[in-house]
BAFI-3210 file (N, C-alpha, C; in Angstrom, 3 decimals, decimal comma, padded with zeros to 6 digits):
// residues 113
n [1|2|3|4|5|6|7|8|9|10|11|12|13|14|15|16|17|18|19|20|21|22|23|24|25|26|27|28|29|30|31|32|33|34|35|36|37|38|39|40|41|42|43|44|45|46|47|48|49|50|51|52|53|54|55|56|57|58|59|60|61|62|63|64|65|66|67|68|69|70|71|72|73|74|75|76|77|78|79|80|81|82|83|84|85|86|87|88|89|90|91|92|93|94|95|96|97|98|99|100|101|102|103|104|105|106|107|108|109|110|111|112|113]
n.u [071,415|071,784|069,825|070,455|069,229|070,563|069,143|069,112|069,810|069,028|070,841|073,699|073,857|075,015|076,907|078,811|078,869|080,250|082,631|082,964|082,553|080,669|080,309|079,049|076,132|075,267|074,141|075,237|077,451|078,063|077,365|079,424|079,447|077,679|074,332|072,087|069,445|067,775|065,356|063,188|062,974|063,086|061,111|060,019|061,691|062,381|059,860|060,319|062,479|062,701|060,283|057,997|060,326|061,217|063,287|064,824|066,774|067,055|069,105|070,198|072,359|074,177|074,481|076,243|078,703|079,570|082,248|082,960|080,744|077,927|075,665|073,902|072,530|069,384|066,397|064,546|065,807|066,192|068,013|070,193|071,512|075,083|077,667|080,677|082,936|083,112|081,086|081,754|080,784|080,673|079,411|076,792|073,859|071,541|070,197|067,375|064,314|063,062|060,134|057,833|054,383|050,941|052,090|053,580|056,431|057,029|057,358|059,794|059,217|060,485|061,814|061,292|059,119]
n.v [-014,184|-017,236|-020,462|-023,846|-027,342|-030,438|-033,452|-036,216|-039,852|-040,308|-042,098|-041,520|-038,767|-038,745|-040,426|-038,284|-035,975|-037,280|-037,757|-035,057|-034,508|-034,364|-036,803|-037,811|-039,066|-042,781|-041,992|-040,055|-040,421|-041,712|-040,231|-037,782|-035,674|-033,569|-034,030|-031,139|-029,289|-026,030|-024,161|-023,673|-026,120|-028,514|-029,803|-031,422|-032,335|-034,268|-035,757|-037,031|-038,345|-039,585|-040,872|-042,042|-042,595|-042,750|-041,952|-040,005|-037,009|-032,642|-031,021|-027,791|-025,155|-022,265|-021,617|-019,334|-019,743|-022,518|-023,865|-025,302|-025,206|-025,556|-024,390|-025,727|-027,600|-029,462|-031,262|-030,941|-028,765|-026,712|-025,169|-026,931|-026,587|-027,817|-029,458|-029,373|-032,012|-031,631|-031,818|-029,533|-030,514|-028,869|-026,222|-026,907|-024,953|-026,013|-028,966|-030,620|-033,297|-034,972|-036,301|-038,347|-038,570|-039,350|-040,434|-038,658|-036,020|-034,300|-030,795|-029,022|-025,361|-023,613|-023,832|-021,999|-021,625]
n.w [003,770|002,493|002,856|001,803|002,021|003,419|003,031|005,022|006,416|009,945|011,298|009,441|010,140|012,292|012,809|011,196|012,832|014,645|013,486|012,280|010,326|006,728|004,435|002,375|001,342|-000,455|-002,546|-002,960|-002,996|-005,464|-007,396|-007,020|-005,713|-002,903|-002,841|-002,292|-001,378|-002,353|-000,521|-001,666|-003,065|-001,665|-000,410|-002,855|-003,469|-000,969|-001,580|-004,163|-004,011|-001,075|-000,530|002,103|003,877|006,722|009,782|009,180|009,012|008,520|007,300|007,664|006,197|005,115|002,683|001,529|003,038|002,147|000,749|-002,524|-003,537|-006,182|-008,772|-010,266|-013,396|-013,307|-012,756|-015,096|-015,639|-013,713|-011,266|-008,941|-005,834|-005,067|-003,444|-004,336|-002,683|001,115|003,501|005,957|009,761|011,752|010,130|009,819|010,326|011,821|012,405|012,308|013,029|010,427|010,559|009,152|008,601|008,076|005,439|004,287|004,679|007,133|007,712|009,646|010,657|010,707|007,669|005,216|002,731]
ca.u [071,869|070,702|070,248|070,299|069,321|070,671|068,138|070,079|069,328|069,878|072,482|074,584|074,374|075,387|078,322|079,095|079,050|081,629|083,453|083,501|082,439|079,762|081,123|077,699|075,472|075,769|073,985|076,133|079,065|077,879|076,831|080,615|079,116|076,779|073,289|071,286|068,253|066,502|063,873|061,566|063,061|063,513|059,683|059,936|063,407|061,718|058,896|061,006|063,876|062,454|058,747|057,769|061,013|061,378|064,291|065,691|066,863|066,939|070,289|070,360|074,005|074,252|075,161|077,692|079,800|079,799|083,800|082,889|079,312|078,320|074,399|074,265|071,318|069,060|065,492|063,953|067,227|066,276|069,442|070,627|072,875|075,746|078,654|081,891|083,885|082,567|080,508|082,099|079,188|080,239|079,126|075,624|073,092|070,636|070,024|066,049|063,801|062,056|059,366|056,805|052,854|050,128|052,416|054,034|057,068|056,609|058,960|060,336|058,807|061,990|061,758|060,447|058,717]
ca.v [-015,558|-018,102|-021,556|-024,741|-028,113|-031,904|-034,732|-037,820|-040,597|-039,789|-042,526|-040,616|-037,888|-039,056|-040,413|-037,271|-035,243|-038,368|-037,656|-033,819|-033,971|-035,503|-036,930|-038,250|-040,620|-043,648|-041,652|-038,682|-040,746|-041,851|-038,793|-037,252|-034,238|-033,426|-033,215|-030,279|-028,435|-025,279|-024,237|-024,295|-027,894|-029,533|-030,469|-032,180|-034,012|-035,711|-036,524|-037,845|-039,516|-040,202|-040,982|-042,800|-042,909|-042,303|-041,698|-038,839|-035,385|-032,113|-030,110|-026,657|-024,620|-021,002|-021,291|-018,697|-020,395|-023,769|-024,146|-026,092|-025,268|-025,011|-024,563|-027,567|-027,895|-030,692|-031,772|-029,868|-027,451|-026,430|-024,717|-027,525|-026,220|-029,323|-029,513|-030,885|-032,037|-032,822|-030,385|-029,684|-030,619|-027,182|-025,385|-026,762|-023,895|-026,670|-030,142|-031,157|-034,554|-035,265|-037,215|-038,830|-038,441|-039,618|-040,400|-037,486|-035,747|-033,173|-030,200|-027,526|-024,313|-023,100|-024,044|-020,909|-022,171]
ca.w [003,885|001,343|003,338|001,600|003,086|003,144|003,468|005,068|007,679|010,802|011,617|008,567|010,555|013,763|012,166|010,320|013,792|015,401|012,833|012,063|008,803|006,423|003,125|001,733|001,230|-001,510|-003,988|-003,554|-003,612|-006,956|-008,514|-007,126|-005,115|-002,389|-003,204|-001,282|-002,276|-001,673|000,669|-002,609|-003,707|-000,338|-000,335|-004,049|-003,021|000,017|-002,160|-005,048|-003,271|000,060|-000,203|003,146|004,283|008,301|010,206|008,784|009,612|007,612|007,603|006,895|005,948|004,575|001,269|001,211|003,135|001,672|-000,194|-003,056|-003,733|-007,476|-008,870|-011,487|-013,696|-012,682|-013,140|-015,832|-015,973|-012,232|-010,805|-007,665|-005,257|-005,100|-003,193|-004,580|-001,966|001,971|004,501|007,880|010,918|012,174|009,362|009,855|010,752|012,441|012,347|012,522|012,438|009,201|010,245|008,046|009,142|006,956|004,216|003,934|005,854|008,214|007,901|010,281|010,384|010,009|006,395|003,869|000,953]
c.u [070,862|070,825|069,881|070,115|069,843|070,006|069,015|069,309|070,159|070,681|073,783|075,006|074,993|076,555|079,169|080,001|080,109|082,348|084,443|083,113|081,270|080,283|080,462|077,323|075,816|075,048|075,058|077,932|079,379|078,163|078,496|080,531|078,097|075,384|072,944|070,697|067,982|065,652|062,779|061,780|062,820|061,832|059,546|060,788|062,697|060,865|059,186|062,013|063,444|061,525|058,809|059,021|061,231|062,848|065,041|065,610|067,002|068,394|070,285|072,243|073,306|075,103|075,931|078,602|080,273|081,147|082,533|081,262|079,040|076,510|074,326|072,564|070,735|067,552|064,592|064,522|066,715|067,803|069,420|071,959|073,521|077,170|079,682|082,655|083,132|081,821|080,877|080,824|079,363|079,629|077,440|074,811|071,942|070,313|068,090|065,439|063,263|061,267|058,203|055,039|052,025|051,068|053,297|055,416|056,608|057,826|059,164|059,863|059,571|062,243|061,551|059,929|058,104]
c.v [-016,459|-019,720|-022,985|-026,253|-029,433|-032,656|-035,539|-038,602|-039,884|-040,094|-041,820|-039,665|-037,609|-039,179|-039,532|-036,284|-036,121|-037,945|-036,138|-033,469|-034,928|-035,232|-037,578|-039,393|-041,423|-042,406|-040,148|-039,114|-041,510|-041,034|-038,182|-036,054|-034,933|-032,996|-032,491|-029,824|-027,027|-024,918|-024,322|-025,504|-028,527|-030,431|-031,806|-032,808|-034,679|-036,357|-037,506|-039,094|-040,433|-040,330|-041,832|-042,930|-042,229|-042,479|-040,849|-037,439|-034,609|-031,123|-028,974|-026,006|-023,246|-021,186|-020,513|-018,912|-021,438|-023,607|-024,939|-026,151|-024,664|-025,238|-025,355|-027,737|-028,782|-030,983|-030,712|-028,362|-026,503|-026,471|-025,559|-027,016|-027,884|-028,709|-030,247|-031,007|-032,540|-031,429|-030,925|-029,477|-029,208|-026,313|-025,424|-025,604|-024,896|-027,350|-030,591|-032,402|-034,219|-036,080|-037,618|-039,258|-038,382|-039,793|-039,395|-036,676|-034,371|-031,658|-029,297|-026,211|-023,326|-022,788|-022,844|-021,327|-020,884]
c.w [003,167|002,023|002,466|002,898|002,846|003,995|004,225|006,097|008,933|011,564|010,794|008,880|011,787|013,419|011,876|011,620|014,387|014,670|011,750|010,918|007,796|005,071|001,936|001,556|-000,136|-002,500|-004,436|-003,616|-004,968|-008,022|-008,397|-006,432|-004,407|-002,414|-002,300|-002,272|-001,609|-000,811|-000,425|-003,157|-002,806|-000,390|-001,515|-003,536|-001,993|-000,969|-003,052|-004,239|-002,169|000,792|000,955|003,779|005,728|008,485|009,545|009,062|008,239|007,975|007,000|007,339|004,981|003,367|000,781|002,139|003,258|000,879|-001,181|-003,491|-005,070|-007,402|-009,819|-011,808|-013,689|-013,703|-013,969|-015,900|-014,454|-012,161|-009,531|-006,852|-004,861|-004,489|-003,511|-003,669|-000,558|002,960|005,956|008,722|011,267|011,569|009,510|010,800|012,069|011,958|013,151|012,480|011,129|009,300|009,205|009,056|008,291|005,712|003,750|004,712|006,356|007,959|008,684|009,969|010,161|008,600|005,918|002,722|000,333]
res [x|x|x|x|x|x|x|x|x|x|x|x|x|x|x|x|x|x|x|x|x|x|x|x|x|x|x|x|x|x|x|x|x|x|x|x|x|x|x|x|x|x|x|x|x|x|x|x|x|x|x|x|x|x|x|x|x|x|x|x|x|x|x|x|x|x|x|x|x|x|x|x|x|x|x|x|x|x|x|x|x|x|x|x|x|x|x|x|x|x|x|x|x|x|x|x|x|x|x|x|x|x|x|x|x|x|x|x|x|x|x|x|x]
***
């Protein structure tokens, strides 16, 4: 099992769970897909996207059984796993905080880097 994770706030994901399903945040309703990363990206994406940013959780999902999940070349032709389409809350594997301590976020030991 290969688990990818999605960053979000964790009102987004409260919502998501009311509602059965999470259909993404503004930038992924920009871009047209769901971003998720890696267990070796997830560290760089907080850092890039969501330096200092508190209140957020970390969602992990098993990547083989995401519908709609494509690897899409990204930052320096890095393979991103991306979902086109919306991720059912059930599918999530486990929902974590992401807090931020010294500057930095904290992550789940859960994680693998």
């Amino acid at each position: 099992m290969t688990l990818v994770f999605k960053i979000c706030a964790a009102t987004e994901w409260a919502a998501a769970e009311a509602a059965g399903v999470f259909k993404g945040s503004a930038i992924d309703h920009a871009d047209g897909f769901v971003h998720l990363s890696s267990a070796a990206q997830v560290r760089e994406t907080a850092a890039r996207h969501f330096a200092r940013v508190d209140g957020l959780v970390l969602v992990a999902f098993a990547a083989e059984e995401l519908a709609g999940l494509k690897w899409d070349a990204s930052r320096g032709g890095a393979m991103f796993p991306h979902v086109y389409g919306h991720l059912p809350v059930r599918l999530a594997r486990w929902v974590k905080p992401l807090p931020v301590a010294s500057g930095a976020h904290v992550f789940p030991q859960e994680v693998a880097f």
